[in-house]
PDB file of N, CA, C and O in Angstrom, chain B, residues numbered from 101:
ATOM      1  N   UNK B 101     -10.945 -36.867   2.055  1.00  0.00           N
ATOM      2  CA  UNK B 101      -9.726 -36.249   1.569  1.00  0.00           C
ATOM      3  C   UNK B 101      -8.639 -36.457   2.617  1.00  0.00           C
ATOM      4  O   UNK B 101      -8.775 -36.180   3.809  1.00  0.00           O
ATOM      5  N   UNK B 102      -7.520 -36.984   2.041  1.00  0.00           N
ATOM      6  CA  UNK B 102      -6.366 -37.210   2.953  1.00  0.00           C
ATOM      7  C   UNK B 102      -5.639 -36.050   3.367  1.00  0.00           C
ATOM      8  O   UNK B 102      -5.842 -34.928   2.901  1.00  0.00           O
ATOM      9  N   UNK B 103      -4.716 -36.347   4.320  1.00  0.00           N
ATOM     10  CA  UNK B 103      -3.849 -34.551   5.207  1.00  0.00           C
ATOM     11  C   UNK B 103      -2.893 -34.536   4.019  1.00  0.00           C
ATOM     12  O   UNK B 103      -2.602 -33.408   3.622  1.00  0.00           O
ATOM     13  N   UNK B 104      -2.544 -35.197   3.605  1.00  0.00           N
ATOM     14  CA  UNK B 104      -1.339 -34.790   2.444  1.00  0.00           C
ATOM     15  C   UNK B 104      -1.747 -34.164   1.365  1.00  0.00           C
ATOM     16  O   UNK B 104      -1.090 -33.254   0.858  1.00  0.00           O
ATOM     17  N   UNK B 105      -3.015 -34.635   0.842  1.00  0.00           N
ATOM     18  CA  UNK B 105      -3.352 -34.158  -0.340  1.00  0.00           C
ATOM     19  C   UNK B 105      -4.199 -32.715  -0.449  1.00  0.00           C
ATOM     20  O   UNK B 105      -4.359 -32.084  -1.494  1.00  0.00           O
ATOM     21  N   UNK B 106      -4.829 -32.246   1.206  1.00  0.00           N
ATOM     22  CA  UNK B 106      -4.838 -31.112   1.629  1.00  0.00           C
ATOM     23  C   UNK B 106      -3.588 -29.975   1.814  1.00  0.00           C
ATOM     24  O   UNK B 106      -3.421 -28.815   1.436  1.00  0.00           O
ATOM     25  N   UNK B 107      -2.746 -31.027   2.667  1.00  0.00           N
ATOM     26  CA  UNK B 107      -1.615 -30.222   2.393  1.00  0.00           C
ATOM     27  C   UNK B 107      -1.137 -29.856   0.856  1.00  0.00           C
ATOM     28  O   UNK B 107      -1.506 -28.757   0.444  1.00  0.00           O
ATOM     29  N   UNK B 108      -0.545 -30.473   0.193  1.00  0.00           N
ATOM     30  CA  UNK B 108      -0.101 -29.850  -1.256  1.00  0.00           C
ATOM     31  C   UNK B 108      -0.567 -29.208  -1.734  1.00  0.00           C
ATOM     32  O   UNK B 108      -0.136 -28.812  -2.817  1.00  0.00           O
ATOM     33  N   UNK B 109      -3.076 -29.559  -1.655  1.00  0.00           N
ATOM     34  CA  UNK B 109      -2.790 -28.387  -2.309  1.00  0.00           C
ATOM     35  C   UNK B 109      -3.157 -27.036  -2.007  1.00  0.00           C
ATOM     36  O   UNK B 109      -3.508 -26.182  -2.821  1.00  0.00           O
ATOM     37  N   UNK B 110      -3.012 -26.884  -0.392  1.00  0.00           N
ATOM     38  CA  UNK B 110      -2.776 -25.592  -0.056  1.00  0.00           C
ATOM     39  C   UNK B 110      -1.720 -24.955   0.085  1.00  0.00           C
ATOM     40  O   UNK B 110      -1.663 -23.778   0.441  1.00  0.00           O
ATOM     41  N   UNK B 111      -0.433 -25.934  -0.278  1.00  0.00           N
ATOM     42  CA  UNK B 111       0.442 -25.416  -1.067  1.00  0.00           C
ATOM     43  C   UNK B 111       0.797 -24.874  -2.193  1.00  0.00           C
ATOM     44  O   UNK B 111       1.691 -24.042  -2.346  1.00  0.00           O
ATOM     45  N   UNK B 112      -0.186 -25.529  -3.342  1.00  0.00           N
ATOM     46  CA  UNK B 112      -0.304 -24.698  -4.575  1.00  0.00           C
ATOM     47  C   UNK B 112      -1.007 -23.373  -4.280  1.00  0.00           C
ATOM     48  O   UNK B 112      -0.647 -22.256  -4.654  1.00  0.00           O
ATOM     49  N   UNK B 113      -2.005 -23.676  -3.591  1.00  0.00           N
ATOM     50  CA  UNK B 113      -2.686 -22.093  -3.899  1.00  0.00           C
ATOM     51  C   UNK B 113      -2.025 -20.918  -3.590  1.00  0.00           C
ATOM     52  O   UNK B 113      -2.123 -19.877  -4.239  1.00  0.00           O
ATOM     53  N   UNK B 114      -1.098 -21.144  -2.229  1.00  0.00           N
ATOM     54  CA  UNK B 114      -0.391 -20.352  -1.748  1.00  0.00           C
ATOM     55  C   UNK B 114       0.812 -19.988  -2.555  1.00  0.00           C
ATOM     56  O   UNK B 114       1.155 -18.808  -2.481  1.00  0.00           O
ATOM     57  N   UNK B 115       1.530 -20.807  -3.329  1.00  0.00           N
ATOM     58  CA  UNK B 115       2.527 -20.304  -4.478  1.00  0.00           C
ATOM     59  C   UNK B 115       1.698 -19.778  -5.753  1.00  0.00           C
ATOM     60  O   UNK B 115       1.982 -18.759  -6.383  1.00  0.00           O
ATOM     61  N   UNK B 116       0.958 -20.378  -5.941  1.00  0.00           N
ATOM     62  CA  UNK B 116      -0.009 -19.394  -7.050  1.00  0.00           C
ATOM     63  C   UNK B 116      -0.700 -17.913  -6.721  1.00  0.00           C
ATOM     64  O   UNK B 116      -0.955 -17.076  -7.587  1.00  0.00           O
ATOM     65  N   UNK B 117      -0.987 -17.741  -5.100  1.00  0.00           N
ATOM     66  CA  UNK B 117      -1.387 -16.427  -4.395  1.00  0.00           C
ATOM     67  C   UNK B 117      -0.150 -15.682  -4.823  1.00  0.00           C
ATOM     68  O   UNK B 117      -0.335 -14.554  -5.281  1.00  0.00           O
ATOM     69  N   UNK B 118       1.134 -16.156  -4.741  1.00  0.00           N
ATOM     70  CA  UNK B 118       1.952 -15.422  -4.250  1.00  0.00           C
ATOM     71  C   UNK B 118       2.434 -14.537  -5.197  1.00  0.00           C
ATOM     72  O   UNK B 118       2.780 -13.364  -5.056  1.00  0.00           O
ATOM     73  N   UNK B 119       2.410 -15.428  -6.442  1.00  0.00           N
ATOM     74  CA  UNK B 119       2.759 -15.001  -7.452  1.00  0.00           C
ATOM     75  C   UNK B 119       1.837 -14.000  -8.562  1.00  0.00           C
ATOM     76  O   UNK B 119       2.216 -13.326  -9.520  1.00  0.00           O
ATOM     77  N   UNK B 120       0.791 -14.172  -8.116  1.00  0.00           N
ATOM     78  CA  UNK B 120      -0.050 -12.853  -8.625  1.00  0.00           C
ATOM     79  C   UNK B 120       0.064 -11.645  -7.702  1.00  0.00           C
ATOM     80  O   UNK B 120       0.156 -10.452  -7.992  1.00  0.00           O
ATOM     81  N   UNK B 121       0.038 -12.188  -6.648  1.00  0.00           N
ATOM     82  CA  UNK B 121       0.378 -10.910  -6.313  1.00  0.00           C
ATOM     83  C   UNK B 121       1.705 -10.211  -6.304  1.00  0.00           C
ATOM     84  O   UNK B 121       1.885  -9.010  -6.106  1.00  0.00           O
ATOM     85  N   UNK B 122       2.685 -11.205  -6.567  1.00  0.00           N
ATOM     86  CA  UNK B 122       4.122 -10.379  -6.615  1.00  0.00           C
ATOM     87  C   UNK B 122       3.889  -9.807  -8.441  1.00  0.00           C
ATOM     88  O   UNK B 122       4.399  -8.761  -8.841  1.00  0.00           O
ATOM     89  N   UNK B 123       3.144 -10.618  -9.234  1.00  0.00           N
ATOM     90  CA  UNK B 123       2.813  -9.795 -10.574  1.00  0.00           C
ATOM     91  C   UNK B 123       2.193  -8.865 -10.821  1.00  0.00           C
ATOM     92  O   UNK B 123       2.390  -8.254 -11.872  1.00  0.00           O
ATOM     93  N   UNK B 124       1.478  -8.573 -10.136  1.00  0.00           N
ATOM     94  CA  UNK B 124       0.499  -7.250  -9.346  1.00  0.00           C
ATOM     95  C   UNK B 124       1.162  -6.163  -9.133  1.00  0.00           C
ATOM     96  O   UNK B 124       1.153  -5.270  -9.980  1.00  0.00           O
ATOM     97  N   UNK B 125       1.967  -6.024  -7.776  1.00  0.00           N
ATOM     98  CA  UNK B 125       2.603  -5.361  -7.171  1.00  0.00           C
ATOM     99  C   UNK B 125       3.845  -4.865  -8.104  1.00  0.00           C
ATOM    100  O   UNK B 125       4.373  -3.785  -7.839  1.00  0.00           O
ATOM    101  N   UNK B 126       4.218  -5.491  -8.973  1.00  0.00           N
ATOM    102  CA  UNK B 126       5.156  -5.171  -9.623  1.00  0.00           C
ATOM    103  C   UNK B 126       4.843  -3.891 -11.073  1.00  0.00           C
ATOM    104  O   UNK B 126       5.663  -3.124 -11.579  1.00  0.00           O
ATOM    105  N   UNK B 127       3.431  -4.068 -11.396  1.00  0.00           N
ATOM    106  CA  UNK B 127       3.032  -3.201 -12.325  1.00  0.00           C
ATOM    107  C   UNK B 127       2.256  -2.265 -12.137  1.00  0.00           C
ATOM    108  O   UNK B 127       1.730  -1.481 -12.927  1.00  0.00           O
ATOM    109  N   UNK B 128       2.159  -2.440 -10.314  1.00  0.00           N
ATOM    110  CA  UNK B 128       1.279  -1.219  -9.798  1.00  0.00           C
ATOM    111  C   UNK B 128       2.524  -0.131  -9.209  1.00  0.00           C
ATOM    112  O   UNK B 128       2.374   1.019  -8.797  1.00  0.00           O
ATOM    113  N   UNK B 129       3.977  -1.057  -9.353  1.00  0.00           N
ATOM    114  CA  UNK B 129       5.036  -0.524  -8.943  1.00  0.00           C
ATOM    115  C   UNK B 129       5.429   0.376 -10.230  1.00  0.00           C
ATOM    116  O   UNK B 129       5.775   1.538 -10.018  1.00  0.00           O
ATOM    117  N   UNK B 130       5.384  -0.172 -11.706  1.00  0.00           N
ATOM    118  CA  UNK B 130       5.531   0.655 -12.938  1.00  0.00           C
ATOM    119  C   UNK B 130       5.027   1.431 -12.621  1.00  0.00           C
ATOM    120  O   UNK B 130       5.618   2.368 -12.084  1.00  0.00           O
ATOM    121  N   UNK B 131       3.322   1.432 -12.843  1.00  0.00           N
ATOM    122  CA  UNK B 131       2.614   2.166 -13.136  1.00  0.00           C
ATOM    123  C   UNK B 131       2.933   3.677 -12.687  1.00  0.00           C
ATOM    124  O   UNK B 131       2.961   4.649 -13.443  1.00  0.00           O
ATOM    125  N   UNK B 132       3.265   3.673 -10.727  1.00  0.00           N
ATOM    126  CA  UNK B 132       3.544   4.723  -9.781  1.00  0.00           C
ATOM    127  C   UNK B 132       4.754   5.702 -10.446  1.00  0.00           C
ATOM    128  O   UNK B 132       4.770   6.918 -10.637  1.00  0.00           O
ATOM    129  N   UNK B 133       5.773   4.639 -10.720  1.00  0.00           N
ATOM    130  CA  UNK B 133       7.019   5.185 -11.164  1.00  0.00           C
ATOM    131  C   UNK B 133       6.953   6.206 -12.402  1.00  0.00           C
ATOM    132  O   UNK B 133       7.470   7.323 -12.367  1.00  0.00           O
ATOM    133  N   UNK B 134       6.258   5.688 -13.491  1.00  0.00           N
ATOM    134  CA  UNK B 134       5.998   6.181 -14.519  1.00  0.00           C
ATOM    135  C   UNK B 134       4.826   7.691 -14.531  1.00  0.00           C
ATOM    136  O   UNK B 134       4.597   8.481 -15.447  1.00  0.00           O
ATOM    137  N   UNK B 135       4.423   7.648 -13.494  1.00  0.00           N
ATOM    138  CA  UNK B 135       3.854   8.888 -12.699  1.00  0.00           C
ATOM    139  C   UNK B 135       4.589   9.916 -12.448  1.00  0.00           C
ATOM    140  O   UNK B 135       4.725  11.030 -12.953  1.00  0.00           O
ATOM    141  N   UNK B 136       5.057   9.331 -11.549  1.00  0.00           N
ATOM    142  CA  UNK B 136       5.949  10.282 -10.346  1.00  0.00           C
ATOM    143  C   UNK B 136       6.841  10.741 -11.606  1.00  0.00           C
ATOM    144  O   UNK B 136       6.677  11.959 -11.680  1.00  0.00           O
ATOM    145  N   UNK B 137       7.496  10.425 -12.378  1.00  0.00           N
ATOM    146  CA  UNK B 137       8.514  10.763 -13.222  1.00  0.00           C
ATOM    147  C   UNK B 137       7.690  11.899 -14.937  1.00  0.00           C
ATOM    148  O   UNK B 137       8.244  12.461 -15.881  1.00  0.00           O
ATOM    149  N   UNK B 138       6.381  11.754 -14.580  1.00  0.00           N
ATOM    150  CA  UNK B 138       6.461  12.075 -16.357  1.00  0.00           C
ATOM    151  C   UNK B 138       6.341  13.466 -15.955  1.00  0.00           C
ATOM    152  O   UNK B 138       6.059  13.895 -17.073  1.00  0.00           O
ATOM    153  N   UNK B 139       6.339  14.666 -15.099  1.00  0.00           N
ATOM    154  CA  UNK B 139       6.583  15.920 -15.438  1.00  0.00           C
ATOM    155  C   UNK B 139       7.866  16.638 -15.055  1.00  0.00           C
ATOM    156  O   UNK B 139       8.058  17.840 -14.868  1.00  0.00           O
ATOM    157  N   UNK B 140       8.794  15.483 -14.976  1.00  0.00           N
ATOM    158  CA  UNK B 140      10.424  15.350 -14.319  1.00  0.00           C
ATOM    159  C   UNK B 140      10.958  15.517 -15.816  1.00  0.00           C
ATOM    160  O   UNK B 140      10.387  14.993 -16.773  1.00  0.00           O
ATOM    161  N   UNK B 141      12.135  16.316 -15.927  1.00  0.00           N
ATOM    162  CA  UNK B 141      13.242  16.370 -16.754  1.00  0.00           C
ATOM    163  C   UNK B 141      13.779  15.469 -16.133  1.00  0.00           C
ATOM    164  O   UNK B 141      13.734  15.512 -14.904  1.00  0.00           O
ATOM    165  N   UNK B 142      14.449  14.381 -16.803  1.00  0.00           N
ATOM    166  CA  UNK B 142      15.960  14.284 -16.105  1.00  0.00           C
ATOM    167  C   UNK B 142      17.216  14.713 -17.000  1.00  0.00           C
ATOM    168  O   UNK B 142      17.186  15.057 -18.181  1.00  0.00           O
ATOM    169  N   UNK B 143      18.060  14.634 -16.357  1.00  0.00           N
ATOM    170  CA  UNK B 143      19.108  15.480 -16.839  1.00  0.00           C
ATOM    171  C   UNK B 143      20.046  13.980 -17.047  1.00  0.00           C
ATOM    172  O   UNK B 143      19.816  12.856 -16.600  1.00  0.00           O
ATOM    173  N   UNK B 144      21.137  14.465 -17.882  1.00  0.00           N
ATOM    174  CA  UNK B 144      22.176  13.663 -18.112  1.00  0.00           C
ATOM    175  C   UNK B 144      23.470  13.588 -17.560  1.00  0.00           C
ATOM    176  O   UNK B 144      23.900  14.719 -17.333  1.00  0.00           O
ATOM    177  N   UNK B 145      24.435  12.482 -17.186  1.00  0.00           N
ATOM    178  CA  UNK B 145      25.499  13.076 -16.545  1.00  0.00           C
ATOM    179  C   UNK B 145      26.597  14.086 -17.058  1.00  0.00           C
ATOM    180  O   UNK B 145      27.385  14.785 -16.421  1.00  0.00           O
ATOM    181  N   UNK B 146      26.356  13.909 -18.670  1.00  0.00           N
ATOM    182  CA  UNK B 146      26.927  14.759 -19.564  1.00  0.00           C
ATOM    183  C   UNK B 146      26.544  16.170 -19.348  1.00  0.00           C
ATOM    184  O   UNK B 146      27.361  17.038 -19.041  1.00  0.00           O
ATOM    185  N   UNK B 147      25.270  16.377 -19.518  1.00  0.00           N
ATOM    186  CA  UNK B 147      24.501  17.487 -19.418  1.00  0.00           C
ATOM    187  C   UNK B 147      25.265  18.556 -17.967  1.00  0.00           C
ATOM    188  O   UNK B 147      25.569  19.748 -17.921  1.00  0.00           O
ATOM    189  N   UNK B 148      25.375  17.131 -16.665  1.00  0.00           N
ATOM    190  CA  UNK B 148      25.678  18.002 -15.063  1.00  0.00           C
ATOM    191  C   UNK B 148      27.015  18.172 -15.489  1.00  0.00           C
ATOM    192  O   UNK B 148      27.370  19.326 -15.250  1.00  0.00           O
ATOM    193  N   UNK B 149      27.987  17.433 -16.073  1.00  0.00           N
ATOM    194  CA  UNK B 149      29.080  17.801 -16.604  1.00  0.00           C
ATOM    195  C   UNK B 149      29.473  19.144 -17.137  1.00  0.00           C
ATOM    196  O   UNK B 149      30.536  19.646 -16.770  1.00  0.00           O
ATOM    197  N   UNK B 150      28.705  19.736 -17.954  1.00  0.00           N
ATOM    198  CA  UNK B 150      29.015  20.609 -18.803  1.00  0.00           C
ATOM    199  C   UNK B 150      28.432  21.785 -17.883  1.00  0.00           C
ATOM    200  O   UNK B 150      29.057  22.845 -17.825  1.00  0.00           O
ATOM    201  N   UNK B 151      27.497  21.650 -17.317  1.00  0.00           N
ATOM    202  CA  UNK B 151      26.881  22.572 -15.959  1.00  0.00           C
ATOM    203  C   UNK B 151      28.118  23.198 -15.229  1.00  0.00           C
ATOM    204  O   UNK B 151      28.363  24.389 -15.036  1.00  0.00           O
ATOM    205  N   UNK B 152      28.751  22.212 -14.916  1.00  0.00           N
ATOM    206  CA  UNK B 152      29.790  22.324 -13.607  1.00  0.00           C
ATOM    207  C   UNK B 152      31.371  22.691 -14.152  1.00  0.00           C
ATOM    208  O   UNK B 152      32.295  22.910 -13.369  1.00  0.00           O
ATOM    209  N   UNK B 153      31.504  22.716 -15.601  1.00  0.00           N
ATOM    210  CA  UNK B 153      32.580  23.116 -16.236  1.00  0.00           C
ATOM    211  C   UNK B 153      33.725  21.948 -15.820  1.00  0.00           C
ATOM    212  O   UNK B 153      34.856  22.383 -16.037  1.00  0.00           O
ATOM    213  N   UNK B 154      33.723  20.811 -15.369  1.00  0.00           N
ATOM    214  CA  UNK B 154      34.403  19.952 -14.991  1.00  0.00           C
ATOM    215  C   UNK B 154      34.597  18.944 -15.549  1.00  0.00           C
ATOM    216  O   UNK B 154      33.796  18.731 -16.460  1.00  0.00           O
ATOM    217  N   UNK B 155      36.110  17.437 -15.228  1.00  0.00           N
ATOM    218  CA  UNK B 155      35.941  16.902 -16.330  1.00  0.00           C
ATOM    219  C   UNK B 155      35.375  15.621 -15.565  1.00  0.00           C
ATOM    220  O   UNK B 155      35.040  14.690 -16.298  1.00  0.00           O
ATOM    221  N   UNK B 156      35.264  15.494 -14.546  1.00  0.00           N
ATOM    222  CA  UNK B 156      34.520  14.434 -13.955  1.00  0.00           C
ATOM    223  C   UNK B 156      33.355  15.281 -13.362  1.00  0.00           C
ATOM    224  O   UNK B 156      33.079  16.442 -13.666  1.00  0.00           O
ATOM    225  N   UNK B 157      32.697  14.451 -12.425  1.00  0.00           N
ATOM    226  CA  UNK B 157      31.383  15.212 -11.658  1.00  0.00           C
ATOM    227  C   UNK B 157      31.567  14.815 -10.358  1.00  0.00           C
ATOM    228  O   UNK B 157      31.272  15.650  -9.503  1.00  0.00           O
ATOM    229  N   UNK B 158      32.028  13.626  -9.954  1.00  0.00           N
ATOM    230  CA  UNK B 158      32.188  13.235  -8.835  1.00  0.00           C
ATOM    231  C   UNK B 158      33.122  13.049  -8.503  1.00  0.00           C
ATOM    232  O   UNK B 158      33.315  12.809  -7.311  1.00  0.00           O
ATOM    233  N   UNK B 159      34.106  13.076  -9.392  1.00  0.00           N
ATOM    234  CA  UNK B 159      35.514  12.544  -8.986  1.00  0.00           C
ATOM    235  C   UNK B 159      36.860  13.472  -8.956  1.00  0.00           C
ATOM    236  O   UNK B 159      37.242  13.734 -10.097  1.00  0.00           O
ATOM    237  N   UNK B 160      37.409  13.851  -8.250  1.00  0.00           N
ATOM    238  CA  UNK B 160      38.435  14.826  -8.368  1.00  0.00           C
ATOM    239  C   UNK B 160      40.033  14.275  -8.459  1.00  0.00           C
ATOM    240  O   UNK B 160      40.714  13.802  -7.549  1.00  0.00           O
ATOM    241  N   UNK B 161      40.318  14.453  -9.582  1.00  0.00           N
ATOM    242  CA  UNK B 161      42.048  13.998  -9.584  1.00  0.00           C
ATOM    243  C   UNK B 161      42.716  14.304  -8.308  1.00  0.00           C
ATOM    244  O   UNK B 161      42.239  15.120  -7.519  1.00  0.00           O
ATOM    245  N   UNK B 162      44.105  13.491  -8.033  1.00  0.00           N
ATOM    246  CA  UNK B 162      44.344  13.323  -7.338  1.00  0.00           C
ATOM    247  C   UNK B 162      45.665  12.981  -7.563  1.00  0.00           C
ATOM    248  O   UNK B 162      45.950  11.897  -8.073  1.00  0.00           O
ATOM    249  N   UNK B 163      47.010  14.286  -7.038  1.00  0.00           N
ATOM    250  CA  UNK B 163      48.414  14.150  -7.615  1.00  0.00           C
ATOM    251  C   UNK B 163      49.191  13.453  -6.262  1.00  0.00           C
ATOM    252  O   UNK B 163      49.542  13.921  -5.179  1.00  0.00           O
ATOM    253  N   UNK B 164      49.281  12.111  -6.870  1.00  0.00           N
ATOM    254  CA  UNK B 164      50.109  11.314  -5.690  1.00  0.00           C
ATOM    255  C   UNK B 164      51.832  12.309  -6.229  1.00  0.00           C
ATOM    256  O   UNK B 164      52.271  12.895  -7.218  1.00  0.00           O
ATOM    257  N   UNK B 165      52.321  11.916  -4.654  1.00  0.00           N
ATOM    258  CA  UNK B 165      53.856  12.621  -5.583  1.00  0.00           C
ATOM    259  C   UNK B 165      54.896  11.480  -4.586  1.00  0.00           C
ATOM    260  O   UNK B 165      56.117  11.462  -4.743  1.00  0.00           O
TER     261      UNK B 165
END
């Protein structure tokens, strides 16, 4: 077996490693999220709106003169 043809294809394996595991990591990343969140309300910005009696939430007018 020649160095080149070693080389490439321990180049494939290594882009094929990489990519299962970045496909991996990514649905073990759902999975967590979808955890951490399912006995969470979340609230709406409408919802903190109407909380705070205001007409923005973050933003406060501002009278240039």
């Amino acid at each position: 077996m020649n160095f080149i043809a070693f080389l490439s294809f321990s180049v494939l394996v290594i882009i094929i490693l990489t990519l299962v595991f970045g496909i991996t990591a990514y649905f073990l990343y759902k999975i967590r999220e979808r955890q951490k969140r399912k006995g969470v309300d979340i609230a709406t910005y409408d919802e903190l709106k109407e909380e705070e009696g205001r007409e923005y939430l973050f933003l406060d007018k501002v009278s240039f003169k």
